[in-house]
C-alpha positions as CSV (number, residue, x, y, z in Angstrom):
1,X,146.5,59.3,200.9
2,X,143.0,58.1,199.1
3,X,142.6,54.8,199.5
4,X,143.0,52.4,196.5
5,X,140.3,49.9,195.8
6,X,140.5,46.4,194.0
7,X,139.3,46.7,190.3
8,X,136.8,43.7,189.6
9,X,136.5,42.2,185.4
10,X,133.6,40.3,184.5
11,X,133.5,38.2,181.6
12,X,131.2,39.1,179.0
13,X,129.3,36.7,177.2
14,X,127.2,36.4,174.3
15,X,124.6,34.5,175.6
16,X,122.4,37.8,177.4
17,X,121.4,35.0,180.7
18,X,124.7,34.7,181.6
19,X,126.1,38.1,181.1
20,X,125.8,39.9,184.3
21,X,127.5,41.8,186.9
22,X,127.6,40.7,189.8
23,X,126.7,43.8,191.5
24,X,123.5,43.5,189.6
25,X,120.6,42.6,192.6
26,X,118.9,38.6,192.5
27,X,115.6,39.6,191.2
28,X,117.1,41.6,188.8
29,X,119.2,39.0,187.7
30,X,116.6,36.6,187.6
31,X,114.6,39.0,184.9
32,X,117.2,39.5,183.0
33,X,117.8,35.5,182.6
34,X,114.3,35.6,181.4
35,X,114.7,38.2,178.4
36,X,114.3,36.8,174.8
37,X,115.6,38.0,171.6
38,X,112.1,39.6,169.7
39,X,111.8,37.3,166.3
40,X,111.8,39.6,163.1
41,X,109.4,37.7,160.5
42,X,111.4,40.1,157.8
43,X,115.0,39.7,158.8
44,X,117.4,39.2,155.7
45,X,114.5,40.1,153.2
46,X,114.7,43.7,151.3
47,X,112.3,46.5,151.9
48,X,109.7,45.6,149.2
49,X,109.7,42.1,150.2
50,X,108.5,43.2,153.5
51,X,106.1,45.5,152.7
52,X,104.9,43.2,149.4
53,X,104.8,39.9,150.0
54,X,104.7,37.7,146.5
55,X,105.7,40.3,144.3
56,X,108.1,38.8,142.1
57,X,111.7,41.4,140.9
58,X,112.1,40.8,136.9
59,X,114.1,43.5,134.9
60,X,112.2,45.8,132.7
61,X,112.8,44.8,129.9
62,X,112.4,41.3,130.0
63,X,108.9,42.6,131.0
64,X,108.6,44.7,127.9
65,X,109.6,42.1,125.7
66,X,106.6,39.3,127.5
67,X,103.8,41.9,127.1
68,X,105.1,42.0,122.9
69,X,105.6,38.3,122.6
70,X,102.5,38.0,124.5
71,X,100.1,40.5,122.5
72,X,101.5,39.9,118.9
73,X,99.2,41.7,116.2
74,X,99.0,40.0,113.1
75,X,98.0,42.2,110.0
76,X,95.1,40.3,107.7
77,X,97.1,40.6,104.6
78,X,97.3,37.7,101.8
79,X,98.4,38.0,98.5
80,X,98.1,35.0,96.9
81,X,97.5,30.8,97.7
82,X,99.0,30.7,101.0
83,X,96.6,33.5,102.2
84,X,94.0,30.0,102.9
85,X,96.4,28.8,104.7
86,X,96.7,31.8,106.9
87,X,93.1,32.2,107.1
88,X,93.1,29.0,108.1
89,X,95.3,29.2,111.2
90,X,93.3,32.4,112.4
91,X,90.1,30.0,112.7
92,X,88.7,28.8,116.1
93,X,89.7,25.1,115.2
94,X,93.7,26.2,116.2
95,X,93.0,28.8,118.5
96,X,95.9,31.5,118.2
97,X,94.3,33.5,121.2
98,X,96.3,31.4,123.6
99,X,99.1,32.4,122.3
100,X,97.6,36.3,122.1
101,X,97.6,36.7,118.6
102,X,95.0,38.6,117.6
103,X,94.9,39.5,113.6
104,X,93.7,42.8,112.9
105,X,92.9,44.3,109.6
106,X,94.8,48.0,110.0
107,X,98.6,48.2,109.9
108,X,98.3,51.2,112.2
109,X,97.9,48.7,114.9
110,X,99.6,45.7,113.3
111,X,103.1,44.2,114.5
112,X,103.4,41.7,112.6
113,X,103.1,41.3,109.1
114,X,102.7,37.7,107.4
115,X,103.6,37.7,103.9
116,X,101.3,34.8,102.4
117,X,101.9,34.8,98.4
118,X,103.5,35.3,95.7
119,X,104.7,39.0,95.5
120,X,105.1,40.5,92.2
121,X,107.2,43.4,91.5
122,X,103.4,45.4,90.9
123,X,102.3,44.3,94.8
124,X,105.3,44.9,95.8
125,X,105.6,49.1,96.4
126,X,101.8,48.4,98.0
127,X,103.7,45.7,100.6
128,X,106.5,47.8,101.5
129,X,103.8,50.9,101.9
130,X,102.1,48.8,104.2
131,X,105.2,47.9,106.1
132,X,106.1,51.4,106.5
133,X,102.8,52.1,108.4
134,X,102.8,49.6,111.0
135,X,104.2,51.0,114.5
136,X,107.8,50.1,115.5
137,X,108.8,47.2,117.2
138,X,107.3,45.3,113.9
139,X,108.4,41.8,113.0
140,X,107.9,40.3,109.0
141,X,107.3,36.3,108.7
142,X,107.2,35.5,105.2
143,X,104.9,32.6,104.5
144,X,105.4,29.9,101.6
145,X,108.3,29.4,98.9
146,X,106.5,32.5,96.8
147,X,107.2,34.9,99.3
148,X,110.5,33.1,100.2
149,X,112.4,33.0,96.9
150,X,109.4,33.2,94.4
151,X,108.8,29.2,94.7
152,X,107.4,28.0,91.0
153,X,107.3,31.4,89.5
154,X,111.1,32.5,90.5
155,X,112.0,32.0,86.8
156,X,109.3,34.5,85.9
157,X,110.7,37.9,85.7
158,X,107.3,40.4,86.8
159,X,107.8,37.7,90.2
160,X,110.2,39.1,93.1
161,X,112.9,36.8,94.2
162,X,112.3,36.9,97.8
163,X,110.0,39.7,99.8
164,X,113.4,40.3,101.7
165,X,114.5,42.2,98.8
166,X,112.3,45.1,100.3
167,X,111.2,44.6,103.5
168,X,113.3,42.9,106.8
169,X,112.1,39.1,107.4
170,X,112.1,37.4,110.8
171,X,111.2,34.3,110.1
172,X,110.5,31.9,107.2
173,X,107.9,29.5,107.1
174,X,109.1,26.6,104.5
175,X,106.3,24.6,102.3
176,X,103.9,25.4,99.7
177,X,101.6,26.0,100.8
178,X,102.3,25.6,104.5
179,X,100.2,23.9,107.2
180,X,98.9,25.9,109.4
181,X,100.8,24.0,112.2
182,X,103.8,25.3,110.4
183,X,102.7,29.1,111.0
184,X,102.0,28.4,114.4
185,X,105.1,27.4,114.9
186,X,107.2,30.3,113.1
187,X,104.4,32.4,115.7
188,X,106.3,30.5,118.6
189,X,109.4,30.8,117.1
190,X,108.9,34.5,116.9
191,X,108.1,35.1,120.5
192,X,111.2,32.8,121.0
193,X,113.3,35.4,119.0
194,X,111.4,38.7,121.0
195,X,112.4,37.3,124.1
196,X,116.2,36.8,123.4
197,X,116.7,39.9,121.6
198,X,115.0,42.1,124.4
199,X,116.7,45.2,125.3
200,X,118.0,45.7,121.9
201,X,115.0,47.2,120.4
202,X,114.9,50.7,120.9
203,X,118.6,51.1,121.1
């Protein structure tokens, strides 16, 4: 009959110095109590963090929408008394170029269109033609009471009540004529309005 031997346990714990057999030799147990766990500098990070440092994760289209806030494209188009005004604000004394507005005298490569002026029903076909060529996304402001609601001359019939009777308007600047402050600020308040409604353009 084969001889039965005792069955020895070991406890196991986690701590890697003081897990070991005792069948394991001295030396080799005093190695083993000198292991270390190796430190991993990217431990809890994801991939690209590790192999890009600093790069910073932002959805597309928020991304979309700051390079169109941020390069906005005025078209150099005045129609009547506000057009100072406009031409005004474009000077170096306000400085739009922080802001990266750049005006630009072709509406092949305008986004934005500033309606500065009275618009009579003649101008108007030539407005709406000029809106049509400019490249989508396109945004409207619509400067002064005249292009607002016709301001002083609403009661005159040849006069158009409002350039939003043929073209889409983003926003409206108040006054007549307006301060230039007051465009710049319907320019802020357009990048404002890019920025919430990204992801919806295109859609």
């Amino acid at each position: 009959m084969a001889e039965r031997r005792p069955i020895s346990f070991h406890e196991i714990k986690d701590d890697p110095a003081h897990a070991i057999s005792d069948v394991v030799p001295e030396e080799l147990r005093h190695q083993v109590k000198q292991l270390r766990p190796t430190p991993h500098m990217g431990q809890g990070k994801a991939p690209y963090r590790q192999l890009l440092p600093g790069v910073i994760q932002l959805p597309a289209d928020w991304l979309i929408a700051w390079g169109r806030k941020s390069s906005l494209w005025p078209l150099t188009f005045g129609l009547a008394c506000c057009a100072i005004e406009m031409i005004a604000t474009f000077m170096a004394r306000h400085d739009l170029d922080r802001f990266g507005i750049l005006p630009w005298p072709s509406p092949r490569q305008a986004d934005v269109m500033i309606v500065s002026g009275t618009v009579t029903k003649k101008m108007a076909p030539a407005v709406k033609l000029l809106y049509e060529q400019m490249p989508y996304p396109k945004w409207v402001i619509s400067m002064g009471a005249c292009a607002t609601n016709g301001g002083p001359y609403s009661r005159y019939d040849r006069v158009l009540q409002g350039v939003d009777k043929i073209i889409p308007v983003d926003v409206y600047v108040p006054g007549c004529p307006p301060r230039p402050e007051a465009l710049m600020d319907a320019f802020l308040a357009l990048q404002k309005k890019i920025m919430e409604e990204r992801g919806k353009i295109g859609r």
